[in-house]
N, C-alpha and C positions, 0 to 999 in steps of 0.2 A: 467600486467593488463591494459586494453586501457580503456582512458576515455573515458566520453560520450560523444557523435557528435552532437545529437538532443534529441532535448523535448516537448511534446505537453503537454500544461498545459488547463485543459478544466474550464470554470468559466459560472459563469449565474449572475455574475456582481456585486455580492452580497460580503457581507465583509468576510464573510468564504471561498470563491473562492478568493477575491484579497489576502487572506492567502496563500491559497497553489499556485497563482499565483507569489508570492513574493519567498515562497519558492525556484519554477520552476528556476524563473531568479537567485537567490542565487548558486543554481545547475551547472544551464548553465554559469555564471559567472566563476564560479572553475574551470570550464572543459574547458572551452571555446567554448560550445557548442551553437548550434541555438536552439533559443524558438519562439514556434510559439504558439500561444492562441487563442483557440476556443470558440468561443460564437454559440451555437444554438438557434435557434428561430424554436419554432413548425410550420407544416405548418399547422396540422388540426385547431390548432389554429386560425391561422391568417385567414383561411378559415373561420370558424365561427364567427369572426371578422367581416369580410367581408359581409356575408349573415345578421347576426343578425343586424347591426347597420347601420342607413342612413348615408351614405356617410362610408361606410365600406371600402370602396377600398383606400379611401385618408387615412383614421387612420392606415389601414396595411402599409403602405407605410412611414408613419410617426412613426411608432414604429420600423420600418426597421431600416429607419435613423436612430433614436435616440439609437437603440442596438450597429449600427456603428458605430458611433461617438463615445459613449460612449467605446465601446473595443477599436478600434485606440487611443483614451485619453489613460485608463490604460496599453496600448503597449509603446506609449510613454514614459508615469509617470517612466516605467520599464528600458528602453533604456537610458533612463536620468540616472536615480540610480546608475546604474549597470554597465555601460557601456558598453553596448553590443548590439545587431540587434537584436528586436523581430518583427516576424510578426503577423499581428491581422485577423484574415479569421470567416467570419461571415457564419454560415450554415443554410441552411433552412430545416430542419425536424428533426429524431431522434434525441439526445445530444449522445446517446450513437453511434449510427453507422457514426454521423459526428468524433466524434472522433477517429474511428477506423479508419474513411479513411483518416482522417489527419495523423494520426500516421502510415497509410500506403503509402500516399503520399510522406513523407518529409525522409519517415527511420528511425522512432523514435527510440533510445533507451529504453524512460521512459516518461508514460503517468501518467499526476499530476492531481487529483481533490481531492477538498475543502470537506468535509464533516462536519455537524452538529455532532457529533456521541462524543461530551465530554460532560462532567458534567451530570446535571438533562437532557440533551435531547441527551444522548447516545445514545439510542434505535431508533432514528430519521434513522442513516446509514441500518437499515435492509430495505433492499428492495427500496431503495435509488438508485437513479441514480447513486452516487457515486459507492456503491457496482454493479451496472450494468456493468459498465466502466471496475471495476475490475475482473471481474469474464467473460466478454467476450473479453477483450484486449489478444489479443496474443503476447505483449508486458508488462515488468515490469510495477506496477501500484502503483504511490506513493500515500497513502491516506493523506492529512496533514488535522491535526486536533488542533493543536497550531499554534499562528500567530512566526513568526521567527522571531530571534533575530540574528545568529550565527549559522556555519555550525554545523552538526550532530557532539555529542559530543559522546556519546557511545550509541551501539547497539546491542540491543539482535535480536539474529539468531535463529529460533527455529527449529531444526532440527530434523529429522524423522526417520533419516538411511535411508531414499530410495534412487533410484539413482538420485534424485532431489537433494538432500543434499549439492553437492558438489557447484554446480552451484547457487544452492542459497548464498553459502556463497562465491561465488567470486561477484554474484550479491551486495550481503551486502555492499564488501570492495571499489567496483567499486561505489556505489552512496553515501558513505559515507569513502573515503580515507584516511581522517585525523582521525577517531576517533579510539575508542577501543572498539573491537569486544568481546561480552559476546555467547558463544556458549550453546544453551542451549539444552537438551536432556529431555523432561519431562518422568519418568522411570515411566510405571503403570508395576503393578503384574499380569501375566496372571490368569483366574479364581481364584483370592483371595477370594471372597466371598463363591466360591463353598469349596476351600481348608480347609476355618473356619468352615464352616458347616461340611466336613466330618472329623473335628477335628484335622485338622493340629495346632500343638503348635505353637504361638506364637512368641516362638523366633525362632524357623524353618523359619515362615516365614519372619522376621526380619533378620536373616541370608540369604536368600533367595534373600530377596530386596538390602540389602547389595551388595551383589556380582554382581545384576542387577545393580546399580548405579556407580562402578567397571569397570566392562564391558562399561557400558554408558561412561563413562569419558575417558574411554583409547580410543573409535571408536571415541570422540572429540577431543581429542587430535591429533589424526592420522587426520584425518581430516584437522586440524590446519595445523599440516605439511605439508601436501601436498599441501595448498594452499601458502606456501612460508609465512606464519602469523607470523609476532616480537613477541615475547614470553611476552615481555614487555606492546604490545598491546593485549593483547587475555587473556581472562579469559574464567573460563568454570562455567555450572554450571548443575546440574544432581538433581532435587527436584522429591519426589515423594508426595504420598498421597492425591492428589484429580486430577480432571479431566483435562486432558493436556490443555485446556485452562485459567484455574483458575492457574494453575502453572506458565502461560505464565505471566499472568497479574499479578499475585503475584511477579515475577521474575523481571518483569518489573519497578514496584514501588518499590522494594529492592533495585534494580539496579540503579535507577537513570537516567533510559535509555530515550531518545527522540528519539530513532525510535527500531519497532520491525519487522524484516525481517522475513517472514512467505511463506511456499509456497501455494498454492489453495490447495491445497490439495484433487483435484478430481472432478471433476464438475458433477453431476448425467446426466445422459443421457435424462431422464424427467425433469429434471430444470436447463436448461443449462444458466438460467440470475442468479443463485445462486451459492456462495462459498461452499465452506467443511462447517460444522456445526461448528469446531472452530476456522478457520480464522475468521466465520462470527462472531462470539462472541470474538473475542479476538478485533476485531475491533471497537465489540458494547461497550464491558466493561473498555476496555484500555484508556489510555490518553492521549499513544504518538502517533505521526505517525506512520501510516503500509504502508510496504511495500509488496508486492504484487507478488509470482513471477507466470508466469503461467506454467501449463503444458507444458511439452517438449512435440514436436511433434509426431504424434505417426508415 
């Protein structure tokens, strides 16, 4: 398993960005990888800056600066702590496609943004720049949404059986090496509601589910194997009974977990700035970190 080489951590200067900024350098610390930290500034902004306000063109100029100074400080703040080289690269337009070419610029392995998306203002991450990041990076995408203390302690992996499976959970082991991997399988029942209505019994279907969650735990286990996982780090776990999301995030707060490793799970071809319907919610509801992995190439 090779560590990580680089990181782009994207922040807009704010104290939930100096989080997952803190995070990023945490990362690249362990690894010994390069952090480089992006600050965007809009241009249509700055443009309307410009036209709206006399002397527009000295205030754009002066918010430039002070964006600058201000990211080179917290590159600093970061380089100081940590001991390590971050660079600070100031961009002017999208946040989302400045990050995409920073993290195609430098070779990222893992792209870091801050997101609002705990407690009472959960619901802030839909449709959030943060989720933009994620859902258009062709690179893994670490959401941090607690400020750090300490590297990742344990991790749930939610896996799907598809052939993403495998690579998400080297992904997992790879940005989080020290901890213990909780593999998860969320089991639903195919047409269960239609089975009740045409009067399947009960415990048919309880038997049913059973041997489903069976099945589940032996394809995690195999799984486990093949990726060379200590028996001593690796826990499994196979919940059924409501929507694979609600299972994730149930699993999640059972578990104890700070970070939940998730793949996109599919980007619609109509809304290509959008996640899977439960990455998005496992993101919105959850409280740990997500991790993000994208589609393999087709």
């Amino acid at each position: 398993m090779s560590a990580l080489h680089a990181i782009v951590a994207a922040t807009d200067l704010s104290t939930p960005a100096a989080d997952a900024a803190e995070r990023a350098a945490l990362l690249a610390q362990a690894a010994g990888a390069r952090l480089t930290l992006v600050h965007a500034l809009s241009t249509s902004a700055l443009e309307e800056l410009r036209r709206g306000l006399e002397g527009g063109d000295a205030a754009a100029a002066t918010l430039q600066d002070d964006a600058r100074a201000r990211l080179h400080e917290q590159a600093a703040a970061l380089a100081r702590r940590h001991g390590l080289a971050v660079d600070a690269e100031l961009a002017l337009g999208n946040p989302v496609e400045a990050v995409g070419h920073a993290a195609e610029r430098t070779g990222a392995d893992l792209v870091v943004t801050g997101t609002r998306g705990a407690g009472l203002l959960r619901g802030v991450v839909i449709g959030s720049t943060a989720e933009r990041i994620a859902a258009r990076s062709a690179r893994p995408a670490l959401m941090v949404r607690r400020a750090p203390a300490q590297a990742y302690r344990r991790v749930l992996v939610a896996l799907d059986f598809s052939p993403c499976s495998a690579a998400l959970l080297a992904l997992a082991a790879r940005v989080a090496p020290a901890a213990e991997l909780v593999l998860l399988h969320a089991v639903e029942l195919p047409f269960e509601s239609r089975l009740r209505t045409a009067g399947v019994a009960d415990t048919t279907l309880a038997q049913y589910r059973e041997r489903m969650r069976r099945e589940a735990r032996a394809r995690l286990e195999a799984l486990a194997a093949a990726a060379g996982l200590a028996a001593a780090r690796t826990g499994f776990a196979t919940p059924d009974g409501a929507d694979p999301w609600m299972q994730i995030v149930q699993a999640e707060r059972a578990q104890s977990c700070d970070l939940v490793a998730i793949g996109r799970q599919g980007r619609s071809a109509l809304q290509d700035l959008l996640l899977g319907s439960t990455t998005r919610t496992v993101m919105a509801e959850g409280s740990a970190d997500v991790l993000v992995a994208p589609q393999p190439a087709a």
